[in-house]
N, C-alpha and C positions, 0 to 999 in steps of 0.2 A: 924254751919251746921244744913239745918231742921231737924225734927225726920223724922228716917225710920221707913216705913212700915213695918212688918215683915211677912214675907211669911206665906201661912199655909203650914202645913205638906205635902197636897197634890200638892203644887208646888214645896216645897223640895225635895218631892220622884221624882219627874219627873224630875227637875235638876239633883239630885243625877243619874238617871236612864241612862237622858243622855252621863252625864259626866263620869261615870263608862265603861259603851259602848266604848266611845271615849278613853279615856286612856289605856284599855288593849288592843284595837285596834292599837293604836301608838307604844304598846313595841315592835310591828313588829312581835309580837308571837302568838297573835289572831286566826290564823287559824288553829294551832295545839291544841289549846285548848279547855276543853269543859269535863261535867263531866260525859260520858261513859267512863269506860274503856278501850274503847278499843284508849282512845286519848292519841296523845304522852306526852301533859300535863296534866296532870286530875285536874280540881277543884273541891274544896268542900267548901262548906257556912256548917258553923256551929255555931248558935250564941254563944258565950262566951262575956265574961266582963274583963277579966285578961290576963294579958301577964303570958306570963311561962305555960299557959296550952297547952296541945298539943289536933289535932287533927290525928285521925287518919286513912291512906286512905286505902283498903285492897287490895290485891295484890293476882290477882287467878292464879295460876298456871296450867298449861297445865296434859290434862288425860295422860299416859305413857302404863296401861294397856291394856289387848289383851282383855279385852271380854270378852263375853261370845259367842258360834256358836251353831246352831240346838238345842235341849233339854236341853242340859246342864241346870241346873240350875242357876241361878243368883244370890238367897239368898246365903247370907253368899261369894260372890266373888265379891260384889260391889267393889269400888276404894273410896279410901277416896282423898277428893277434898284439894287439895291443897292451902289453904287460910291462908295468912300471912297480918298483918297490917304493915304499917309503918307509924311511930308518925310524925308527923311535929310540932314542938314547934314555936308557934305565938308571938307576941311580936308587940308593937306602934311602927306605923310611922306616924311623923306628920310634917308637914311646913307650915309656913303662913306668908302673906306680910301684909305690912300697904299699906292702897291704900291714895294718897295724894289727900287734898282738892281740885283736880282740875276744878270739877264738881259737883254738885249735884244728887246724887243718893236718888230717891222717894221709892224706894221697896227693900228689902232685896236681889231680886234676881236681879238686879242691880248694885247691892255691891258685889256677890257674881261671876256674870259673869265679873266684872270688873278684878277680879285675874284669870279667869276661866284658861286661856291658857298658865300662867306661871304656875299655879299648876301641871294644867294636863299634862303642858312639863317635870317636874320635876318629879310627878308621874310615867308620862311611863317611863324615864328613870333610873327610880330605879328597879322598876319588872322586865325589858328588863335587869338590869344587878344581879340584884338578879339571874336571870334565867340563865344567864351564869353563874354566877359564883357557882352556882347550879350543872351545866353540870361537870363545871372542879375540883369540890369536889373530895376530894378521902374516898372511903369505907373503914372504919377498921376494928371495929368488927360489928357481928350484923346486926343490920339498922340504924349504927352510921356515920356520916359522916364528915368530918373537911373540910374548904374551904382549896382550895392548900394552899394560900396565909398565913394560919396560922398554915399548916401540917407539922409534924416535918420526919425528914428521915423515922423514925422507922414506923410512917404512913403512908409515902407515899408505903415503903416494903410491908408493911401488907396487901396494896391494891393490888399493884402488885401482890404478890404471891396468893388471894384469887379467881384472877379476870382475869388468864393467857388463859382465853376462851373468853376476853371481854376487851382483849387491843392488840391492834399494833403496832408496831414501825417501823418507813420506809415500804420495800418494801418488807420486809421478815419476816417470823412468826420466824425465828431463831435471830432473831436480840430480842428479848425474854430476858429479865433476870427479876428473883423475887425480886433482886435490881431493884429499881427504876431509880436509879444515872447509872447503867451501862447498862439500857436500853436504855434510853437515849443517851445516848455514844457511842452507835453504831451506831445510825442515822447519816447518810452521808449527804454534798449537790450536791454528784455526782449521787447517786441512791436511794434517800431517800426521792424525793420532792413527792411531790402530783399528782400523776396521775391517770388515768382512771383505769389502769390496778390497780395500789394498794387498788385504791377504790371499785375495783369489788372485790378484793381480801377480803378487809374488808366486803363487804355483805357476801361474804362467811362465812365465820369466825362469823359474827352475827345469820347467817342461823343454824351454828352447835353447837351454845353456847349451851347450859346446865344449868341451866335453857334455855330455847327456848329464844329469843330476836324475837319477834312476832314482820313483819311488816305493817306497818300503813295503813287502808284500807281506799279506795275515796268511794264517796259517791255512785259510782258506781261497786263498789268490786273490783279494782283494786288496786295492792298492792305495796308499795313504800316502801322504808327505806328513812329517810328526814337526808340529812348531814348539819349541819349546819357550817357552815367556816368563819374562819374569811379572811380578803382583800388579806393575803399573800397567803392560800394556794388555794382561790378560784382563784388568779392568776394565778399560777403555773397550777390548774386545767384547764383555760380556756384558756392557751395556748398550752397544748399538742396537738401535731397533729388527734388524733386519736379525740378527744374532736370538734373540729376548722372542720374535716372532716363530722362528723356528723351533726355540726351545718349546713354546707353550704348544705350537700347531703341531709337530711332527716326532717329537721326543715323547716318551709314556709319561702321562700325564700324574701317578703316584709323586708321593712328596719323597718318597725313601728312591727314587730313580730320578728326576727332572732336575737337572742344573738351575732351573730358576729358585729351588727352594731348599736344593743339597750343594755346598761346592763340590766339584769333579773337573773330569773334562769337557772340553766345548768340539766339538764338532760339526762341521759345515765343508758344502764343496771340494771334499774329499780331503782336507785335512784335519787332523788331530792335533788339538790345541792342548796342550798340559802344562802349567804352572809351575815354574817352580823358581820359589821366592828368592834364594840369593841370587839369581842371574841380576838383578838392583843391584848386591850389594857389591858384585863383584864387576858389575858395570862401572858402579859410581868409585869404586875405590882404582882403577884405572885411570885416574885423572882427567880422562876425554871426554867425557860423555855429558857430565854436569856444565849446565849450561852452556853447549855446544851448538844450539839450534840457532833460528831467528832470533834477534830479540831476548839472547841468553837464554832459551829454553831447555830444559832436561832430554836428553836424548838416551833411548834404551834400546838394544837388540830384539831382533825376534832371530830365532834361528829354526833356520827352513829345512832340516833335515830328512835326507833320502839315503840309499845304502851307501855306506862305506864313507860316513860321516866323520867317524872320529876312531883313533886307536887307540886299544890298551893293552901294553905289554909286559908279563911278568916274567923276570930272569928266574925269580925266587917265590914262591906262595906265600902267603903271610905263616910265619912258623912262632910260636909260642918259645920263649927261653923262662928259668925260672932261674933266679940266684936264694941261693941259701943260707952264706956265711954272711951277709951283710948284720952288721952290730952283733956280732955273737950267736948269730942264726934268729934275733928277736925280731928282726923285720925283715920276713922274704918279698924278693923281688919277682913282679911279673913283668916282662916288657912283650913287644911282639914285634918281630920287625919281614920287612919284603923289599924287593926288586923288582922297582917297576917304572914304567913309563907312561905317561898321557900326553897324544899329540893330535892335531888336526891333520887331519887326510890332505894333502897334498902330494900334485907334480904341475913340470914347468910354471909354476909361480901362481897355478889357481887351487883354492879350495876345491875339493873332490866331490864331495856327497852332499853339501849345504848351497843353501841360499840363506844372507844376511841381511832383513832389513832391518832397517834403524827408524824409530816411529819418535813424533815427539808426548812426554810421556811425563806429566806434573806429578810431585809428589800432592799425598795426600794435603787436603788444608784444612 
């Protein structure tokens, strides 16, 4: 193989710049992200060099006091502002192909776009499940968090009982227990699926949390709670009548716009309903959720997302390496690797920005 070129720096940032754009755009979670505060994902760049440091995102909490009126004085009755960090601990991820001699590659970036769309496949699909599986963490103490998938009972308890303003179960706030297992267990597939009504019900319940569960503002100041779902209970969602009614009555009535005849998003009662199908698979591969309900039924998340949801923090950008000499230069290496972290918003032991309900939720038959 001839020598390659190798790029300068300023065509590596600009691949880089592209490629980075591109892949947090494909995790399908792009829109909620973005590093105001007031985003349901918040990011932060902070250069590091080491796994195991953390970074940290801070977390302002809402004024509670009355003020001050007329003369009153002010000194000495401020409000002390409410500010809590929470750490995210970073850590490599890295993958890389051999690209085979099939051609000739003259420049480094070349070589580099040659892997571009399996990396960047493989990338988004990691952060897109990073971020679920994010969501379905449970809080124990602190702004400590375990993925379900490795949370033991006495974790999943401790969240439960810390977070009994910032979870649902079915279609009733009594359906409640600080048992995790027997909350669960109450879930029905006769009145426990996912509908309109349980999901207004859940904005409610995020309206009155304690800490506030603040919801997500457009760029126009209009105010949403964002649910994200996975395939079963956005089904369940998109067939209740009351859902199917609004589509056909109030939605544009075109087939290239209307949810009853295009899949999209579902929208009602001010929240934004958007699918997205492994939150199943990454449900069900957590070992709890599968036949959990009454009667061994299938139980799946909805997660009720308002600002400062969830965090993502990179030590390191995704940075493109190329190897040369592998087998005598006839098979160069593209890898790409970053530092980073994906964590749920947490302090003193509750979820930050979400509300979590659990619907019961059959697979298909």
């Amino acid at each position: 193989m001839a020598e390659v070129t190798l790029a300068s720096a300023l065509e590596k940032q600009k691949w880089l710049s592209d490629y980075f754009k591109e892949y947090v755009r494909e995790s399908g979670f792009r829109g909620y992200m973005g590093r105001s505060a007031s985003s349901i994902i918040i990011t932060k760049h902070e250069l590091e060099s080491e796994a195991g440091k953390t970074i940290n995102i801070p977390l302002i909490t809402r004024l509670t006091g009355n003020g001050v009126t007329g003369s009153t004085t002010l000194d000495g009755n401020e409000e002390d502002l409410g500010n809590y960090n929470c750490p995210i601990s970073i850590d490599w991820r890295r993958n890389g192909v051999r690209v085979p001699k099939s051609t000739s590659y003259k420049t480094e970036i070349d070589l580099l776009n040659a892997a571009r769309d399996m990396l960047k496949q493989w990338e988004s699909e990691k952060l897109r499940d990073d971020i679920i599986a994010a969501m379905l963490s449970v809080v124990t103490t602190g702004s400590t968090t375990v993925d379900m998938v490795d949370s033991s009972a006495a974790n999943r308890n401790a969240y439960s009982a810390a977070n009994s303003d910032r979870l649902l179960f079915g279609k009733l706030i009594s359906n409640y227990s600080a048992t995790f297992a027997t909350a669960l267990g109450n879930i029905d597939t006769t009145d426990d699926k996912c509908t309109v009504a349980s999901m207004s019900l859940a904005k409610r319940l995020a309206k009155q949390a304690d800490p506030h569960i603040r919801p997500f503002k457009s760029s126009v100041g209009q105010e949403y709670f964002v649910a994200f779902h996975g395939s079963r209970t956005f089904r369940d969602l998109k067939a209740d009548s009351t859902m199917t009614q609004a589509n056909r009555e109030a939605r544009p009535r075109d087939v290239a716009a209307n949810p009853l005849f295009q899949d999209g998003d579902l929208i009602y009662d001010g929240i934004l309903h958007r699918e997205v199908p492994e939150i199943d698979d990454i449900a069900s591969a957590s070992g709890v959720l599968d036949a959990a309900g009454a009667a061994s039924a299938d139980v799946r998340p909805v997660f009720v997302c308002g600002q400062q949801s969830v965090g993502v923090a990179w030590g390191q950008m995704p940075t493109p390496q190329t190897d040369m000499t592998k087998d005598y230069k006839f098979r160069p290496g593209v890898a790409i690797e970053e530092l980073l972290g994906v964590k749920k918003m947490a302090f003193n032991g509750k979820q930050h920005g979400m509300l979590t309900a659990f619907f019961a939720a059959a697979a298909d038959s």
